[in-house]
C-alpha positions as CSV (number, residue, x, y, z in Angstrom):
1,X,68.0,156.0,97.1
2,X,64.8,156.2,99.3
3,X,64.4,157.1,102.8
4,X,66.9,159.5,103.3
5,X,66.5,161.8,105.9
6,X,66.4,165.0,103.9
7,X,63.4,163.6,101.6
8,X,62.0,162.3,104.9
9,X,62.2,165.9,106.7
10,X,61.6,167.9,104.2
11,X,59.2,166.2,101.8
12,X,57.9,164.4,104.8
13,X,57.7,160.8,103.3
14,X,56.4,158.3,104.8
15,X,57.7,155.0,105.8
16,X,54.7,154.4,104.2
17,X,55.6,156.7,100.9
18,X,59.1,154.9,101.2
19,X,57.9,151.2,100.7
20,X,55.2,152.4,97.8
21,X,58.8,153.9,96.2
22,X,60.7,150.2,96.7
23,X,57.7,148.2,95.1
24,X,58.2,151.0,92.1
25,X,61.9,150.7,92.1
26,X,61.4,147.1,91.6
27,X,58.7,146.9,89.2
28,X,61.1,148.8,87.3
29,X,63.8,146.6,87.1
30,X,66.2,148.4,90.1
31,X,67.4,148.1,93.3
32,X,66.5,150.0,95.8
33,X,68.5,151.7,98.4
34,X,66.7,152.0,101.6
35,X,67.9,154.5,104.4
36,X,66.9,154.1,108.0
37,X,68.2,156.4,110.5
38,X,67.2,158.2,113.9
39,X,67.0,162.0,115.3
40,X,68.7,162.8,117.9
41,X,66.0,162.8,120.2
42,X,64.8,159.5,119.5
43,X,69.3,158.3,119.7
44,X,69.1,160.6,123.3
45,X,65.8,158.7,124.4
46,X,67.9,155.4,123.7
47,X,64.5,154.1,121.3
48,X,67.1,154.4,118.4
49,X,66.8,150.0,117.9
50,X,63.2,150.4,117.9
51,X,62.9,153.1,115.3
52,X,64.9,152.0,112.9
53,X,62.9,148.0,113.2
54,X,60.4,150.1,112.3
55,X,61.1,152.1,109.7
56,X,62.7,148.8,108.2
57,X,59.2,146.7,108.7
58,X,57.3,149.4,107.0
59,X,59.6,150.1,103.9
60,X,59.4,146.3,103.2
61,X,55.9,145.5,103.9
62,X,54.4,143.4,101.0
63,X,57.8,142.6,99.5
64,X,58.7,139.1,99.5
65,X,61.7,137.8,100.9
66,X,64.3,137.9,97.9
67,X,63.2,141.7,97.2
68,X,64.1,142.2,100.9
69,X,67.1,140.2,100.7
70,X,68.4,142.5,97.2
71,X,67.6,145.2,98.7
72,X,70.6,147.7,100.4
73,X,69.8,149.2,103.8
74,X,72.3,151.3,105.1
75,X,72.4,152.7,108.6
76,X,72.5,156.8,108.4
77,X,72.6,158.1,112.2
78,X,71.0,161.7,111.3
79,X,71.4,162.2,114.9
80,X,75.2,162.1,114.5
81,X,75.3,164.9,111.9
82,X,76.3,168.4,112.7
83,X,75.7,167.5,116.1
84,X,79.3,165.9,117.7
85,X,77.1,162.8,119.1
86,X,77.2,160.1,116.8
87,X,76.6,156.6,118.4
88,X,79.7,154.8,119.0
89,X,80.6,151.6,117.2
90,X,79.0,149.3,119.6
91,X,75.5,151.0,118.9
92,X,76.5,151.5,115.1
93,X,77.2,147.6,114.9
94,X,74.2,146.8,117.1
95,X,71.6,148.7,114.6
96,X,72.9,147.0,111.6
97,X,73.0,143.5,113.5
98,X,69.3,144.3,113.5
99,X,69.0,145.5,109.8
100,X,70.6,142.0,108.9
């Protein structure tokens, strides 16, 4: 699993650190497990689509298209926990529209 939000808070990886970590995972035979998600200030801002394109883009730069397409990418709305605001179903199904 790569990209969660703890290891990207409070390791502060990269989405940079996070595709170095998929091309490692597969090298080694693996699948990787990528998680996108958005704050809450970037859900209240309404930039949540954008974000998560490009935390996606980044985490599979330089892979080719059937890495991409074994990869799992779920959607984890960070800005949803602890917080009583998680995005309805309509925004939930429209972000992972955009992840497929």
């Amino acid at each position: 699993i790569i990209g969660h939000a703890e290891r990207r808070e409070y390791f502060h990886e990269t989405d940079e650190d996070i595709n170095k970590k998929a091309k490692a995972i597969f090298a080694n035979g693996m699948t990787p497990i990528l998680c996108c998600g958005e704050s809450l200030e970037t859900y209240e801002a309404g930039k949540t689509a954008e974000w998560i394109e490009g935390q996606i883009t980044a985490g599979v730069a330089d892979l080719s298209a059937e890495q991409v397409s074994n990869m799992v990418i779920p959607y984890e709305p960070i800005s949803g926990i602890a917080t009583g605001k998680s995005p309805d179903a309509q925004i939930a199904e429209e972000i992972c529209g955009g992840v497929r």
